[in-house]
N, C-alpha and C positions, 0 to 999 in steps of 0.2 A: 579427472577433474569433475567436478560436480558443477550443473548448469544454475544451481537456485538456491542462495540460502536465503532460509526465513527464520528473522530474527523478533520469537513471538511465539504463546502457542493458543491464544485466543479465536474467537469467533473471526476473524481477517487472516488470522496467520492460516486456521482453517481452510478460510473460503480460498484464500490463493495456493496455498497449499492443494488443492481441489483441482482448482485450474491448471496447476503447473502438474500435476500428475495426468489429469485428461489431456496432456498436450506431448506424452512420454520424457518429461523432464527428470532428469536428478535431480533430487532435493537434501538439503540440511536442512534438520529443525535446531533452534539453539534454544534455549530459554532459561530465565533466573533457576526456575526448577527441572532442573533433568528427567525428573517425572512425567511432570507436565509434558515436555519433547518427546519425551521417548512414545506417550500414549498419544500424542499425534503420528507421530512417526508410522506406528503401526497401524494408525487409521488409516493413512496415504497410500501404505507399502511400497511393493517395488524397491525403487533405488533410495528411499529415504532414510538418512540415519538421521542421529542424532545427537546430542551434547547441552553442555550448560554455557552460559555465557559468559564469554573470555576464552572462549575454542579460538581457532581458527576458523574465520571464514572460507568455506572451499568452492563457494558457487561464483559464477562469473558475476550474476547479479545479487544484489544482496535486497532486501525486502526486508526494511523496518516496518514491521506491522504492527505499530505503539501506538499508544496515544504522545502526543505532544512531549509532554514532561519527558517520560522515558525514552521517547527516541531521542533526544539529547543530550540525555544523559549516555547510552549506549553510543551516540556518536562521539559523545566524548571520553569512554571508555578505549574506544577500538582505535581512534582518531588517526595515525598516519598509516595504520596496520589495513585501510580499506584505498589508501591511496590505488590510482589507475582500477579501479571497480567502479562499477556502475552502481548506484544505491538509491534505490525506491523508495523513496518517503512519502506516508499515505495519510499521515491525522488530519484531523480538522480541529483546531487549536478554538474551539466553540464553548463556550461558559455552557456548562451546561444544566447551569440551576435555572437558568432562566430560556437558553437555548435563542438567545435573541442580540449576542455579542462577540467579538473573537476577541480571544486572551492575544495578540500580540497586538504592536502597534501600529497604526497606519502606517504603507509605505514598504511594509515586509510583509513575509509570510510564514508560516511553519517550515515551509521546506528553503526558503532561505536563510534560516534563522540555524537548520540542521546544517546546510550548505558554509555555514561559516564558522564550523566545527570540524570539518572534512576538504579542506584546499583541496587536497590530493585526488579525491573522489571526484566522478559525474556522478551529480545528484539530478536525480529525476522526479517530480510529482507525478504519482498516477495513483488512481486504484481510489481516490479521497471519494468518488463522488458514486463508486457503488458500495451498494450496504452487504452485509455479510451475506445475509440468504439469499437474496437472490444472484450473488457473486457464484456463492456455492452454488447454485441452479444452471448458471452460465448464461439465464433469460431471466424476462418478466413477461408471463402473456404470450410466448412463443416466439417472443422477441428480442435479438441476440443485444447484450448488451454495449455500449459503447463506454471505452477506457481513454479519456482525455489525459495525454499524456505534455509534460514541459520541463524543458530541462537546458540550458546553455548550452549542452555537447549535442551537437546531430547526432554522432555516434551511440551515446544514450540513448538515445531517443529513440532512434530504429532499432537498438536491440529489443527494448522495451515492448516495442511496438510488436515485430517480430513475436515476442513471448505471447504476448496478448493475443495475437490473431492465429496461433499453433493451440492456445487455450479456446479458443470456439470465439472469441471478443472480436468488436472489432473498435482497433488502436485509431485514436484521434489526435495529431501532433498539432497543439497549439502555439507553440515558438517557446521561445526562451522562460529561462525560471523563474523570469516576475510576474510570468502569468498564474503561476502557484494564485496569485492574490486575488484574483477571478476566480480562480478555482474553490480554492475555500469560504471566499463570500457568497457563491451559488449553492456554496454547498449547505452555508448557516442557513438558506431561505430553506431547503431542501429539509435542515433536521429539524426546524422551527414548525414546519409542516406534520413531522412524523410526530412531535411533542404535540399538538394542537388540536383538543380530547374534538374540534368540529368535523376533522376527518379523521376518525375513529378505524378506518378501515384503511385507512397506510400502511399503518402499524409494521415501519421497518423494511417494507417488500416491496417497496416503488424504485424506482431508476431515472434517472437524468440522461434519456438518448436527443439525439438530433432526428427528426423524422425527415428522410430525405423521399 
């Protein structure tokens, strides 16, 4: 059995990809292109394989690491076939011409928007509010980063959590999956920040921790 598939082979499929190998994970890579997967794949090594999408998923957890549009689409591809899985959904559903609105509508959120494409599934938000590099880095500044995690299943939630703090992170459980809508609204101020030429030195590599 395989502990992680990541269904993606981008800058996030990467960065957790990264994480779940520094943590001795199995991983699947899936992706439109087989290529694309296979040259992550071998980035990662170890236990990772690889395929195109419409494999079977074989990880306990599954990790959409899409933007918006496509993980919906991929949740509706796979749809009862993810039932009793745990499923990570990470976008931030953010215009990004202007970087200063979220494409769904009040009231919801990307990952309950994914959530009602997958009954069968524990869907979980995590992962939306670190950026790729420094995801891939596991810090910012020498400072472990913090993975806000929500999701309706407890059970979710601490495996999530669990994967996160095996990956060097450490897991922040905020309750249930309507807090997705917190999540990705902190996160628009967050990318609205890295788009905003006055602080020119974000550029992509800042993080959203709690300083305790």
């Amino acid at each position: 059995m395989t502990d992680i598939t990541i269904i993606g082979s981008g800058n996030m499929a990467r960065a957790i990809g990264l994480r779940a190998a520094a943590a001795g994970e199995s991983i699947q890579i899936l992706d439109r292109s087989p290529d694309n997967a296979a040259r992550l794949a071998a980035e990662l090594g170890g236990d990772t394989t690889s395929g195109s999408l419409g494999d079977v998923t074989e990880g306990d957890i599954v990790v959409l690491a899409l933007y918006f549009e496509p993980a919906k689409e991929v949740a509706a591809h796979y749809g009862d076939t993810l039932s009793g899985k745990t499923v990570v959904e990470i976008s931030n559903p953010v215009n990004m011409e202007t970087g200063d609105s979220l494409l769904v509508e009040p009231g919801t959120s990307a990952a309950e928007e994914v959530a009602r494409l997958l009954p069968g599934a524990r869907v979980v938000k995590a992962f939306n509010t670190t950026f790729a590099g420094p995801l891939a880095e596991g810090s910012v500044g020498g400072r472990q980063l913090d993975v806000f995690i929500a999701s309706d299943s407890e059970q979710a939630r601490n495996e999530v959590a669990s994967f996160a703090a095996k990956a060097g992170l450490r897991p922040l459980q905020v309750g249930a999956l309507r807090h997705a809508r917190e999540l990705e609204g902190i996160q628009l101020l967050m990318i609205g920040l890295q788009m905003n030429p006055a602080y020119e030195s974000f550029n992509w590599q800042t993080a959203l921790n709690v300083i305790d």
